[in-house]
C-alpha positions in Angstrom: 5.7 8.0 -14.6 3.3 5.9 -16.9 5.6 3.4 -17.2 5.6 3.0 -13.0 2.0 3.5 -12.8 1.4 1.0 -15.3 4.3 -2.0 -13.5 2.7 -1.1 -10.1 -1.0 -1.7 -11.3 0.3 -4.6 -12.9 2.1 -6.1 -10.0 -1.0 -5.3 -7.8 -3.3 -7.0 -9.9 -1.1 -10.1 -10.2 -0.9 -10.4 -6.6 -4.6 -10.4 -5.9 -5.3 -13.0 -8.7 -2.6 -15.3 -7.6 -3.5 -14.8 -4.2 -6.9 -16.4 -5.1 -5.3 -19.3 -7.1 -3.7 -20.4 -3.1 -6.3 -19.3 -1.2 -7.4 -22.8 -0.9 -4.8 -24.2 1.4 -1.8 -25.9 1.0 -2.3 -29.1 -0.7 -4.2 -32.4 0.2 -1.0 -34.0 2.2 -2.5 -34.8 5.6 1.0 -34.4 7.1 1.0 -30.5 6.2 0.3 -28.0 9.5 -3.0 -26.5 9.5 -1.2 -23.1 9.8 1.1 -23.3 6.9 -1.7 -20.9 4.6 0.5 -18.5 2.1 0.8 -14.8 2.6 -3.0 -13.4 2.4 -3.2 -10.1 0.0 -3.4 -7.3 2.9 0.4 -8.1 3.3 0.9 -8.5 0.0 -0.4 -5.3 -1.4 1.1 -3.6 2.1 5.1 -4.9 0.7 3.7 -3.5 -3.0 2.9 0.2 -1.6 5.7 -0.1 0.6 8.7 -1.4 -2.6 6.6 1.8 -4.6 7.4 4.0 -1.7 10.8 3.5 -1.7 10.6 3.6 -5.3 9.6 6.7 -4.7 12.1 8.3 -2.2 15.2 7.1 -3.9 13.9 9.0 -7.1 13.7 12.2 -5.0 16.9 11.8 -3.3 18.7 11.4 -6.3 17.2 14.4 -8.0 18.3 16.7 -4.8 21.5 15.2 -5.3 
């Protein structure tokens, strides 16, 4: 269990720094769409609590089974 605690903090914090680094837009091309800005944290941490859910429920069903 520390060993998941310890990945998911880790994968949480690595998203939120690196979500920072390219938080500035996508480059200085003037040919680049203003709407092509990468994945902003909320969805990022969202797909994290949702891979640790999963995590989660296929650890239980394989202990019931």
């Amino acid at each position: 269990m520390k060993k998941l605690l310890s990945i998911l903090t880790l994968s949480v914090c690595m998203m939120v720094v690196s979500t920072e680094a390219f938080a500035f837009g996508p480059g200085f091309d003037p040919d680049v769409p203003p709407y092509a800005a990468p994945i902003d944290e909320g969805l990022g941490i969202l797909a994290v609590i949702g891979l640790a859910y999963g995590a989660w429920a296929y650890k239980k069903r394989e202990a019931t089974a």
